[in-house]
C-alpha positions as CSV (number, residue, x, y, z in Angstrom):
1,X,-42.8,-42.9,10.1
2,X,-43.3,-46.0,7.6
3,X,-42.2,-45.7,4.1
4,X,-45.6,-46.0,2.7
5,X,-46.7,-43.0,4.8
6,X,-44.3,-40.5,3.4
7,X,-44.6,-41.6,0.0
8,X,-48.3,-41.4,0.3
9,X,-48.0,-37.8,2.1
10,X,-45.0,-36.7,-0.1
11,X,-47.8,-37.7,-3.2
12,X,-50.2,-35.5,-2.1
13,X,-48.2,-32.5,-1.7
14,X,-47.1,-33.3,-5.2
15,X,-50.9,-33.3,-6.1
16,X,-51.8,-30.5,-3.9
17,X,-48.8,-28.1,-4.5
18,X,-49.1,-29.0,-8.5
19,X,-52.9,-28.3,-8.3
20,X,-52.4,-24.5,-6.0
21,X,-49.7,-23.6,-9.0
22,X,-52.1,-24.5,-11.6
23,X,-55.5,-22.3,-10.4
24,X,-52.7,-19.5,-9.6
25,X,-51.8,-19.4,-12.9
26,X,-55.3,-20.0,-14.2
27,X,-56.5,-17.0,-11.9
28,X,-53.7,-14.8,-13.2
29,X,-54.2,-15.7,-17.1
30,X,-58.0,-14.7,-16.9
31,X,-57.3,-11.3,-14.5
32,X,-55.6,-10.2,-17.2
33,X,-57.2,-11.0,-20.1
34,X,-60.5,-9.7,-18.3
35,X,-58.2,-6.5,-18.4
36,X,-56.3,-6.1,-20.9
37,X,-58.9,-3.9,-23.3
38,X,-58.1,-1.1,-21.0
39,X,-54.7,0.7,-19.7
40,X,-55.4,1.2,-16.0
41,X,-56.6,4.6,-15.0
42,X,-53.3,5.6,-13.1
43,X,-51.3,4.7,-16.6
44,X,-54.0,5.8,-18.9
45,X,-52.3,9.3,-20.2
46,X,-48.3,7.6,-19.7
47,X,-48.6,4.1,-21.0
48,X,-50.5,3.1,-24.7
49,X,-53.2,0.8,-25.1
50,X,-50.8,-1.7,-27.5
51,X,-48.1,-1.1,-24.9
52,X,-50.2,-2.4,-22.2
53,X,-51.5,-5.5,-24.2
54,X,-48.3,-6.3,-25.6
55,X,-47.4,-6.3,-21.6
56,X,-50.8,-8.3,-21.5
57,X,-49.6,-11.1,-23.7
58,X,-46.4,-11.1,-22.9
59,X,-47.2,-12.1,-19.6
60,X,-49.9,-14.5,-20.3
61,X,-47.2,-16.4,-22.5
62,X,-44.4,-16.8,-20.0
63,X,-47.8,-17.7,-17.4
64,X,-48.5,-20.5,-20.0
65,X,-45.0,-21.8,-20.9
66,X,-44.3,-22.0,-17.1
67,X,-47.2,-24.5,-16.8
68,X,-45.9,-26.5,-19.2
69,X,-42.3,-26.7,-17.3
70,X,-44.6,-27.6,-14.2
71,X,-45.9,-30.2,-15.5
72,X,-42.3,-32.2,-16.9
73,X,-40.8,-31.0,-14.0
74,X,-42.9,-32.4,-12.1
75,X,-43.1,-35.9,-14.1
76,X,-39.6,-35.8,-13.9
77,X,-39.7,-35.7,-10.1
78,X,-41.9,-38.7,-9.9
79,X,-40.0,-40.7,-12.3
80,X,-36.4,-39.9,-10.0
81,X,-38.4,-40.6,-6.8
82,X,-42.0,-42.6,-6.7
83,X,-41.0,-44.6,-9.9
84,X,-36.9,-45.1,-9.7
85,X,-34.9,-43.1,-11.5
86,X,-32.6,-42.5,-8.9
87,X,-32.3,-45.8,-7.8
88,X,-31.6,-47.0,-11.0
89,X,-29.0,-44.0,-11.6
90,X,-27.1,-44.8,-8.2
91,X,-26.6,-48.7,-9.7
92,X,-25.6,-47.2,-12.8
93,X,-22.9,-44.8,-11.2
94,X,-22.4,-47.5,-8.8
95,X,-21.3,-49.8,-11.5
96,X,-19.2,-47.6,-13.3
97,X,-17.2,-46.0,-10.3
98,X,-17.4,-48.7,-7.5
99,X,-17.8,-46.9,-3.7
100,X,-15.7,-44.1,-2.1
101,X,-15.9,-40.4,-2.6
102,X,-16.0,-40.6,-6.8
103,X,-19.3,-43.0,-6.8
104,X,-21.0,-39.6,-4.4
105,X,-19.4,-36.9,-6.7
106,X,-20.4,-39.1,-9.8
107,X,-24.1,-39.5,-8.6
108,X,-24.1,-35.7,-8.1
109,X,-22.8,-34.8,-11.5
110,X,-24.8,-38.1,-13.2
111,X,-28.1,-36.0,-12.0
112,X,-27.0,-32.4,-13.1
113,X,-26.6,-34.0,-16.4
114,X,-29.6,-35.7,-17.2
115,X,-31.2,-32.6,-15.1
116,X,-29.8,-30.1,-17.6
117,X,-30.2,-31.7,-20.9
118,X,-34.1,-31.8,-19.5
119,X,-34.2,-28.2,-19.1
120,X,-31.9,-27.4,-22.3
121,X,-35.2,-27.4,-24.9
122,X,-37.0,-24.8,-22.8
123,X,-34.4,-22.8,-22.1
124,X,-34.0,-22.8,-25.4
125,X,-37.5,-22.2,-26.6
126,X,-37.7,-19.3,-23.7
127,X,-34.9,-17.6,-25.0
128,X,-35.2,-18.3,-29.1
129,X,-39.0,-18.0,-29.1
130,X,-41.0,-16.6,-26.5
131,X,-38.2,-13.5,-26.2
132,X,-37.7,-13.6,-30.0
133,X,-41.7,-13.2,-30.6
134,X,-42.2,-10.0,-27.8
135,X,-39.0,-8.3,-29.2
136,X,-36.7,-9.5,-26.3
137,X,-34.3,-11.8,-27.6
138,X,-30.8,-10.1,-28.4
139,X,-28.7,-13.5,-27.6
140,X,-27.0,-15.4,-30.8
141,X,-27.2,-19.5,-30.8
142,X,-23.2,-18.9,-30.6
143,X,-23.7,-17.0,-27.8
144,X,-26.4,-19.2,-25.9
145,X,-23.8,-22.4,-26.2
146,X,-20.9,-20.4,-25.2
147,X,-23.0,-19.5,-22.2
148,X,-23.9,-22.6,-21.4
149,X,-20.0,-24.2,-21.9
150,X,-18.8,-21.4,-19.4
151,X,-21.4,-22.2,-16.7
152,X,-20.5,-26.1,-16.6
153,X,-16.7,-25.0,-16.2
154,X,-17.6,-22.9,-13.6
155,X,-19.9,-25.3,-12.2
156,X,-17.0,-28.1,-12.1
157,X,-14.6,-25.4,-11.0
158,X,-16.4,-24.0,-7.9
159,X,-18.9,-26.9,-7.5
160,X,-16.8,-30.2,-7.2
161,X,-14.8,-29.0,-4.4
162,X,-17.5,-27.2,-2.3
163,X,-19.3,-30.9,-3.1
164,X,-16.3,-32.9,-2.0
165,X,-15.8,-30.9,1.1
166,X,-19.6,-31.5,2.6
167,X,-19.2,-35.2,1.6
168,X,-16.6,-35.8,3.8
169,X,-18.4,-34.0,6.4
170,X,-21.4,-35.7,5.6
171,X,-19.3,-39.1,6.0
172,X,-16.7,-37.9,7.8
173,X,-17.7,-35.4,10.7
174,X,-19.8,-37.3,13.0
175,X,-23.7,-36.1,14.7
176,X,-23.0,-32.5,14.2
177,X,-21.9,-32.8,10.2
178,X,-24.5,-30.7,9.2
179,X,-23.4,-27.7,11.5
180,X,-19.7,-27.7,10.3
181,X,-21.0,-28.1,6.3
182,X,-23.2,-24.8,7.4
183,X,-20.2,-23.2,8.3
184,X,-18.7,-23.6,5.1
185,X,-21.2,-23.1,2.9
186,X,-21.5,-19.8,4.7
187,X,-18.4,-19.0,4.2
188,X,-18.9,-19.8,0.7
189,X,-21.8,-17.7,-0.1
190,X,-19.3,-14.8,1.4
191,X,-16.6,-15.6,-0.5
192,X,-19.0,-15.6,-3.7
193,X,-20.2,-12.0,-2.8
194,X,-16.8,-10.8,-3.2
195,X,-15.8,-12.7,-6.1
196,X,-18.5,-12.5,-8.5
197,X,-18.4,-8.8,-9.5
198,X,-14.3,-8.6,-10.5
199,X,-14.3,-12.6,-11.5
200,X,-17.6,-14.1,-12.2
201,X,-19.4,-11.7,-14.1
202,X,-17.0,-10.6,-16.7
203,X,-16.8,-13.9,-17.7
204,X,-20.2,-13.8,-19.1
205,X,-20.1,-9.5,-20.1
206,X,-18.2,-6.7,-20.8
207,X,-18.2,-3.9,-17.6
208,X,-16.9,-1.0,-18.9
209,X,-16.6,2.5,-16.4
210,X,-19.2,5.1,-16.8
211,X,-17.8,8.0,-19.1
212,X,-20.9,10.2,-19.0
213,X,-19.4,13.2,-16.6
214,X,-22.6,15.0,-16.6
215,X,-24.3,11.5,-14.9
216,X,-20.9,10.2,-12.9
217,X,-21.0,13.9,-11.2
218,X,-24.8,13.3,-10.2
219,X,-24.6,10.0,-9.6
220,X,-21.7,10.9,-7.0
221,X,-23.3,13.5,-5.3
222,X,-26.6,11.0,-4.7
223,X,-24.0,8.4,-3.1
224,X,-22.4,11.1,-1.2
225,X,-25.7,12.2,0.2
226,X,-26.7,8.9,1.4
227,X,-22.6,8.2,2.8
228,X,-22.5,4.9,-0.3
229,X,-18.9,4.0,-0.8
230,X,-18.6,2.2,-4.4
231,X,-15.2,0.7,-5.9
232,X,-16.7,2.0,-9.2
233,X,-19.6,2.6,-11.7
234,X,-20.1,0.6,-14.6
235,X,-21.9,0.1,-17.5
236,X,-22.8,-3.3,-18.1
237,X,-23.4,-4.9,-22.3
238,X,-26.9,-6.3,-21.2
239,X,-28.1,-5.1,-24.3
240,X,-26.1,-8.3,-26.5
241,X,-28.5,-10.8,-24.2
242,X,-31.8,-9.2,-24.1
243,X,-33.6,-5.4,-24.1
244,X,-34.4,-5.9,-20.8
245,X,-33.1,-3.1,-18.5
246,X,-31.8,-3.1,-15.0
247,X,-29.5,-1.4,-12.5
248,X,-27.9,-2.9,-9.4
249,X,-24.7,-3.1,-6.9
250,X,-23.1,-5.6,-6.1
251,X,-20.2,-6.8,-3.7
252,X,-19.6,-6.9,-0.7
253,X,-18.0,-4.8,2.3
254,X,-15.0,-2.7,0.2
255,X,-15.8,-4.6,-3.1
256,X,-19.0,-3.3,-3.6
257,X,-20.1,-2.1,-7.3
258,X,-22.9,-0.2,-9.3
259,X,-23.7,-2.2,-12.4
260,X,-26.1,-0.1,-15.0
261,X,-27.8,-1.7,-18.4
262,X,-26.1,0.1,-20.8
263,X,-29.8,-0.5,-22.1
264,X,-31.4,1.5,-19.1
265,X,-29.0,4.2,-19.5
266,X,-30.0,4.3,-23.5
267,X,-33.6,5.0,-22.3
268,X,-33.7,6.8,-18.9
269,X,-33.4,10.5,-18.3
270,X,-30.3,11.5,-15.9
271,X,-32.5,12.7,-13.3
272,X,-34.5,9.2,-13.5
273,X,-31.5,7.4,-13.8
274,X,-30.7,8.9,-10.1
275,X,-33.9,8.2,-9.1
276,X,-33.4,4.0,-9.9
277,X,-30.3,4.4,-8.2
278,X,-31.4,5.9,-4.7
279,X,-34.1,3.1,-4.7
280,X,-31.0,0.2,-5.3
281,X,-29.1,2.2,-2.2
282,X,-32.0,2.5,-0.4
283,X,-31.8,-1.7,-0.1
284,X,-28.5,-1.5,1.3
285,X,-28.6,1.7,3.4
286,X,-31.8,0.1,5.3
287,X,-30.1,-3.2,5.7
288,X,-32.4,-5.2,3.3
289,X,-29.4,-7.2,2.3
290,X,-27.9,-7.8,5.3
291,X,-31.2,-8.7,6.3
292,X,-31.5,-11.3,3.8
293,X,-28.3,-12.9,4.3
294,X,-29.2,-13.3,7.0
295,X,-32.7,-15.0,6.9
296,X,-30.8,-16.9,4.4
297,X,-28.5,-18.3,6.2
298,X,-30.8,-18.9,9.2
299,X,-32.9,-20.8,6.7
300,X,-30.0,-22.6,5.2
301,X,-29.2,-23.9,8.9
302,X,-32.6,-25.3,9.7
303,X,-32.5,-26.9,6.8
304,X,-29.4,-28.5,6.8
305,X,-30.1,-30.0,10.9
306,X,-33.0,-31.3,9.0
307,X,-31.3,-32.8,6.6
308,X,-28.6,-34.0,9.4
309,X,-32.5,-35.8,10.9
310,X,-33.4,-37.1,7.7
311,X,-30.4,-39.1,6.0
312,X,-30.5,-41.7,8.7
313,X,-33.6,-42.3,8.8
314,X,-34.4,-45.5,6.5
315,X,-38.2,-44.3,5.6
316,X,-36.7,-40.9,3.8
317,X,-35.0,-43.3,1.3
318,X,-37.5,-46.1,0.2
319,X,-40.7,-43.8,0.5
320,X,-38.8,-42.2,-2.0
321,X,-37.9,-44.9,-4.0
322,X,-34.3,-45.6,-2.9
323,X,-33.0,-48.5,-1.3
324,X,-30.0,-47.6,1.2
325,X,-26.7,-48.4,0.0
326,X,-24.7,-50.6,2.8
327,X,-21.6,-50.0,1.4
328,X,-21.1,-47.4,-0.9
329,X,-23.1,-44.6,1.4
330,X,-26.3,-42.4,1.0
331,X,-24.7,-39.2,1.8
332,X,-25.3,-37.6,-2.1
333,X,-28.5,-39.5,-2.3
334,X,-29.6,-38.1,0.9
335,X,-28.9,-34.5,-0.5
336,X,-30.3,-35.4,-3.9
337,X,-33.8,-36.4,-2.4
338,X,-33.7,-33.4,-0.2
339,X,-33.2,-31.1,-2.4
340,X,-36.0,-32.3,-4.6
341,X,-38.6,-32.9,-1.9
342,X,-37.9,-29.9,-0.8
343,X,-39.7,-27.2,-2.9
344,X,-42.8,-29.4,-3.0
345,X,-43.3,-29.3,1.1
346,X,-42.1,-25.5,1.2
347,X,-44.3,-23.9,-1.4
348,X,-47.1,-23.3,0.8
349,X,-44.6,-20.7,3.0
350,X,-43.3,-18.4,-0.6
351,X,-45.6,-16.4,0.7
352,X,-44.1,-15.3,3.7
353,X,-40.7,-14.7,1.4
354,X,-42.7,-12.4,-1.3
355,X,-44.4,-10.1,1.3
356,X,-41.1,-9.5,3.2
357,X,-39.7,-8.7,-0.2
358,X,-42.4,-6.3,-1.1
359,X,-42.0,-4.6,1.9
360,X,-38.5,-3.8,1.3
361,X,-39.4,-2.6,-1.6
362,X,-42.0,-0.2,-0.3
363,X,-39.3,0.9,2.2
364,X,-36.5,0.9,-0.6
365,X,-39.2,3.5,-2.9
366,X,-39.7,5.5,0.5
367,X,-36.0,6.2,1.1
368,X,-35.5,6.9,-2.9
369,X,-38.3,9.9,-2.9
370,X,-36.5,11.2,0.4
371,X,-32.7,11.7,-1.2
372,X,-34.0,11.8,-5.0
373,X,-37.0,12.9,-6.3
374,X,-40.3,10.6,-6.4
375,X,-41.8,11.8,-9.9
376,X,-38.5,11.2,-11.5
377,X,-38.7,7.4,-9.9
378,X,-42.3,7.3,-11.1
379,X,-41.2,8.5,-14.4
380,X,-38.5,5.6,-14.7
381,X,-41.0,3.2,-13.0
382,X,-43.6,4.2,-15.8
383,X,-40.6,3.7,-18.6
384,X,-39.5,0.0,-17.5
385,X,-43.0,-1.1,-16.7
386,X,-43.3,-0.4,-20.5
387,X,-40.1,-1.4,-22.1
388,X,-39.9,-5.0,-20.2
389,X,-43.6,-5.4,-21.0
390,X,-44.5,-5.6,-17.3
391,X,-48.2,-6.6,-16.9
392,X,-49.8,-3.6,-14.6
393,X,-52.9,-5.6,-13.8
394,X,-51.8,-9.1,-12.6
395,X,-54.0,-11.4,-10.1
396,X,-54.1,-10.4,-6.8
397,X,-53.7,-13.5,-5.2
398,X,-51.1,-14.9,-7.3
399,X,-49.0,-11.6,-6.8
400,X,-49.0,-12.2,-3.0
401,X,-47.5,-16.1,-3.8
402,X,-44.8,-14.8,-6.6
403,X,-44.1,-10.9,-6.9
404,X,-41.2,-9.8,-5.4
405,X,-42.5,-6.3,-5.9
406,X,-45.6,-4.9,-5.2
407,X,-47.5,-4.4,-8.1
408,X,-47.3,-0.7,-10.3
409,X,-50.5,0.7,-9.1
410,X,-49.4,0.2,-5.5
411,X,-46.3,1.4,-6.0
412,X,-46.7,4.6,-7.8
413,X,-49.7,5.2,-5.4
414,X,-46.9,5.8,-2.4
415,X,-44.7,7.4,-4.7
416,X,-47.4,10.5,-5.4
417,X,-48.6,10.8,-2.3
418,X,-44.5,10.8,-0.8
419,X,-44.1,13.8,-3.8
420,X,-47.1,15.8,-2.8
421,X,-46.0,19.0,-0.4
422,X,-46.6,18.3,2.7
């Protein structure tokens, strides 16, 4: 392939994927304003009118400040690639470190940079204004920066080595680099999923064990039911961030966890409480995250044999915008322009990703009304649709390209008809 040809078809994808995002979002703003006078029937007698249009707007806010992100993301994707940016960042790094291993790492870290003082406004506005208007927002500026400063340690701390390592496989490792670098990043991912619930995670909140007797006592008899082994149950100081709620496990193998909200304990009902919990074990009883490792990793090494294809090839540089370094080496670059081509020629597939999700999640509701009790999961369902202002009348169509979960009608729809004698 010629240079010009890629960066004429990467352009159009640009064009194409920017212009799909935009009539998704269009189609979902208008669905639900055309609804939003009227709780759907199914809700009608659980869920308020201003509820539901609070839910309404809510949504249609976060729909409208994601199009603005599109849109600088996606300037700032032409200006790194079609227009120079990196080119002109590799010179700079270049010049300041000379070749070798640090001028890689620096090109790496020079991007981050620049990538994250880009995103620091809006993560700033999502957290100070859109989640401050809807009621959301618990999080003090203190706390934001403090968040921030501990994720670039821990960035440094975990990051620079895992980066140093596929470098010098990259460089280092021969024809097959990208099928040793697989191996460890596997490996790493593993090691994360052991890690992150006893050191990761505190470093960011307070887990504290579950002193409710009356729930711990119900809670164990659902995990004894099902044969779940946990290393504890723990309430988690969600509320100091945000009024979201949420329950989940986490771990992996002996290490695994449950993790509660201490903001979805303050609002659920023991019995519903045991409901959200069968659904979360129904995940890992029916090997939905197995599954998923899986795929990803599968994913992860297509990818990477990709990439092993693409960083020798000169067109994937200068239809990008980057001249080939000679002597310093293209291995970071090469990762660097993958990574940001990427999502723009793999959007068309998050289809494929959603609906397996959703079906897990049918299959995860299906196992919770069989070892709980589905009106108390419809119950809880009802009460977190409403506290985290989730819309129950989003587009169709742009549900099957985003939603992780089916939508509430659908949902609760299985749910009655799995609680109804047979």
């Amino acid at each position: 392939m010629s240079s010009l040809a890629f960066s004429i078809l990467f352009a159009v994808f640009v064009i194409l994927t920017l212009a799909l995002r935009f009539w998704l979002a269009s189609r979902h703003i208008r669905h639900i304003l055309g609804h939003r006078g009227q709780v759907p029937d199914a809700f009608a007698e659980k869920i308020p009118l201003a509820a539901h249009q609070k839910a309404a707007d809510y949504t249609i806010a976060k729909t409208k400040f994601g199009l603005v992100l599109m849109l600088v993301n996606t300037a700032v994707l032409i200006g790194f690639t079609l227009l120079g940016g990196l080119q002109w960042l590799s010179l700079e790094v270049l010049r300041l470190t000379g070749t070798g291993i640090v001028y890689q790492i620096g090109l790496l870290v020079a991007f981050a940079v620049i990538s994250g003082l880009v995103d620091l406004p809006f993560d700033y506005y999502k957290q100070f204004v859109l989640e401050e208007k809807f009621g959301f927002n618990k999080m003090t500026p203190r706390l934001f920066v403090a968040d921030m400063l501990k994720g670039l340690l821990l960035g440094a701390v975990i990051g620079l080595p895992l980066l140093w390592v596929v470098l010098t496989l990259m460089a280092k490792a021969g024809a097959w680099w990208w099928l040793y670098a697989w191996l460890v990043w596997s490996g790493f991912q593993l090691l994360m999923m052991v890690l992150y619930p006893s050191v990761i995670a505190p470093l960011f909140n307070k887990f504290s064990p579950l002193t409710d007797d009356a729930l711990r006592q119900r809670i164990e008899g659902l995990m004894a039911r099902v044969g779940f082994a946990s290393k504890g149950l723990f309430v988690m100081d969600g509320s100091k961030r945000s009024a979201h709620g949420n329950a989940y496990f986490s771990g992996f193998g002996a290490n695994k966890r449950i993790v509660f909200f201490d903001t979805l304990l303050a609002r659920l009902a023991p019995q519903e409480i045991e409901a959200v919990l069968a659904h979360e074990l129904g995940h890992f009883k029916l090997k939905h995250i197995v599954k998923r490792i899986a795929l990803m990793f599968a994913i992860s090494l297509g990818f990477l044999a990709l990439l092993g294809f693409l960083k020798d090839q000169t067109w994937f540089y200068t239809g990008l915008g980057v001249r080939p370094m000679l002597l310093a080496g293209n291995d970071a670059m090469a990762l660097l322009l993958f990574m940001l081509v990427l999502p723009v020629f793999s959007f068309v597939f998050s289809p494929l990703n959603s609906i397996g999700s959703r079906k897990h999640e049918f299959e995860a509701d299906a196992f919770a009304a069989k070892h709980s009790n589905a009106d108390d999961l419809v119950a809880a369902l009802v009460k977190m649709y409403e506290d985290n202002c989730s819309t129950l009348t989003p587009d169709p169509l742009h549900s099957t390209f985003y939603d992780s979960h089916p939508n509430a009608s659908a949902r609760i729809d299985r749910l009655l008809l799995a609680a109804r004698p047979a």
